[in-house]
C-alpha positions in Angstrom: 0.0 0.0 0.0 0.7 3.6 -0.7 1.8 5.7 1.8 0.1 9.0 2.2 1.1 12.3 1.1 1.4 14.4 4.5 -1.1 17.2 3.3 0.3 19.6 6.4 3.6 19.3 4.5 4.4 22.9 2.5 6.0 20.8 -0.4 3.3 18.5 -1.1 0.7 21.2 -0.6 2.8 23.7 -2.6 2.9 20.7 -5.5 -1.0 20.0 -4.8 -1.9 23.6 -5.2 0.1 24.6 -8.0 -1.7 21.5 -10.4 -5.2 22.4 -9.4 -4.7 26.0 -9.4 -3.4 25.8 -13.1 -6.1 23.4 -14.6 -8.4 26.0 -13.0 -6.7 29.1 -14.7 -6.5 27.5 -18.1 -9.9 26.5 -17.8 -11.0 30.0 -16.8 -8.7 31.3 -20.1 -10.0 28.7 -22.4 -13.6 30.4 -21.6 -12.7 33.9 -21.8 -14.8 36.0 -24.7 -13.9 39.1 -26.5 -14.9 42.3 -25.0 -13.9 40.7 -21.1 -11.5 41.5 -18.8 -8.7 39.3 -18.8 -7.5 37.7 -15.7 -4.6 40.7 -15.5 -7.2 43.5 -16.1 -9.8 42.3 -13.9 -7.1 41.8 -10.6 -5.7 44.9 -11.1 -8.9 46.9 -11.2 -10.1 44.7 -8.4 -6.9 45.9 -6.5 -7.6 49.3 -7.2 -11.0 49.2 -6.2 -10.4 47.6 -3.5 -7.3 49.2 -2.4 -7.4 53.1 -3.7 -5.3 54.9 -6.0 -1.9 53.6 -7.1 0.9 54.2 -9.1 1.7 52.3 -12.4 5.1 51.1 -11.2 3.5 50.0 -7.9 0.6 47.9 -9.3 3.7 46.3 -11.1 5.5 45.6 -8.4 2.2 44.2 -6.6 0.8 42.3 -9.1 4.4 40.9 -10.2 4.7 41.7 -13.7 7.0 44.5 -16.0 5.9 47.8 -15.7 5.8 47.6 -19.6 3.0 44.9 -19.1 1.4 46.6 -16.9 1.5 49.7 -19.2 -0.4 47.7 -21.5 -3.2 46.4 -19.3 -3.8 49.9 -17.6 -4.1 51.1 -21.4 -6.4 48.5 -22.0 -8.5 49.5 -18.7 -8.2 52.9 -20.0 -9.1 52.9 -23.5 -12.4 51.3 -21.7 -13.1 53.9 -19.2 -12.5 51.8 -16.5 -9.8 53.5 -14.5 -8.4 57.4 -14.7 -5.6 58.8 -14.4 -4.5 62.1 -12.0 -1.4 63.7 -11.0 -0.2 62.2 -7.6 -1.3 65.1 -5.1 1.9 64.7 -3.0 4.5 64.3 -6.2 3.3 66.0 -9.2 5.9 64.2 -11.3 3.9 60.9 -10.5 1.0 59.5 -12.2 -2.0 57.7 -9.8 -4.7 55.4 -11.3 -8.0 55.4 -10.0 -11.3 53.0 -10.7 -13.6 55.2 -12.2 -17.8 54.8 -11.9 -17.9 52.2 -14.9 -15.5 50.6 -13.6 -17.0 49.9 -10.6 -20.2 49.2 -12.0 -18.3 46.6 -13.7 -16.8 44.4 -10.7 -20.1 44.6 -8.9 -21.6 43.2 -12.3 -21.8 39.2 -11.2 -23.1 38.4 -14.8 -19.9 38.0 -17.0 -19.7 35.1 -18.7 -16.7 33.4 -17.1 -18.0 34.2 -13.6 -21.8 32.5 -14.7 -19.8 29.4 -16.2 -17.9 29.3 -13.1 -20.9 29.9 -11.0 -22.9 26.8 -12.8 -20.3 25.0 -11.7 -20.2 25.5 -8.0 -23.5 25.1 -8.0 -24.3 21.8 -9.6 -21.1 20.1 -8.4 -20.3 21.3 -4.6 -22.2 20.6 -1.6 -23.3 23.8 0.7 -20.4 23.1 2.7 -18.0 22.8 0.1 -18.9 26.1 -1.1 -18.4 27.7 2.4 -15.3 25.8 2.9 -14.5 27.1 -1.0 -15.2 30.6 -0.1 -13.3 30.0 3.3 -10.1 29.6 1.1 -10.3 32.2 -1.3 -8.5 34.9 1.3 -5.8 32.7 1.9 -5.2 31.8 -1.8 -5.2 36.0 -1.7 -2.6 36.1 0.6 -0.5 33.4 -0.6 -0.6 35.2 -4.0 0.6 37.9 -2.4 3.7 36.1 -0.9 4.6 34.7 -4.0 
């Protein structure tokens, strides 16, 4: 017989969590449609709604990408009136971004595609108490995206 992965052992978990995290990404890409946010558009306007305004180079730096990439997905975000931008009130040399009223109005909107197939899916294949064990880890897969 087989012995047992530990599941309190980092490793193993680290292993365990990177596999199902990427099937559940690709899945997620595979389903996204023109005229969505992308999974980079829609965490940094999330941050910024959720965290106030912010400098280009530090949503970079927080979101782990080049500032040239994030140059491109802020232009994206722009180009659809989703965040603005103002000079910083304390350095006027600096740039801040800000989620404007659409975007907002955007990430309250619980009807985009991806989040309804994602939706159906929780509910036909999870238990209540899956989801609220689901929902239970989505903070910590926060944070530990955050310490990555």
């Amino acid at each position: 017989m087989e012995a047992e992965k530990d599941a309190a052992d980092p490793v193993n978990l680290g292993q365990d969590l990177r596999l199902a995290l990427g099937r559940v990404v690709r899945r997620v890409r595979q389903g996204h449609k023109a005229g969505e946010l992308t999974l980079s558009e829609a965490s940094v306007l999330s941050r910024l709604n959720r965290d106030g305004p912010a400098t280009p180079s530090v949503l970079a730096e927080l979101e782990r990408v080049q500032p040239q990439a994030m140059g491109v997905t802020l232009a994206a975000l722009e180009r659809r009136d989703l965040v603005t931008r103002a000079g910083d009130p304390a350095d006027g040399r600096r740039v801040v971004l800000s989620v404007t009223d659409a975007g907002r109005r955007l990430l309250m909107d619980r009807a985009s595609a991806s989040a309804q197939r994602m939706g159906g899916a929780l509910a036909e294949g999870f238990t209540p108490a899956e989801l609220r064990l689901l929902a239970e880890a989505v903070p910590l897969l926060e944070r530990l995206a955050d310490q990555l």
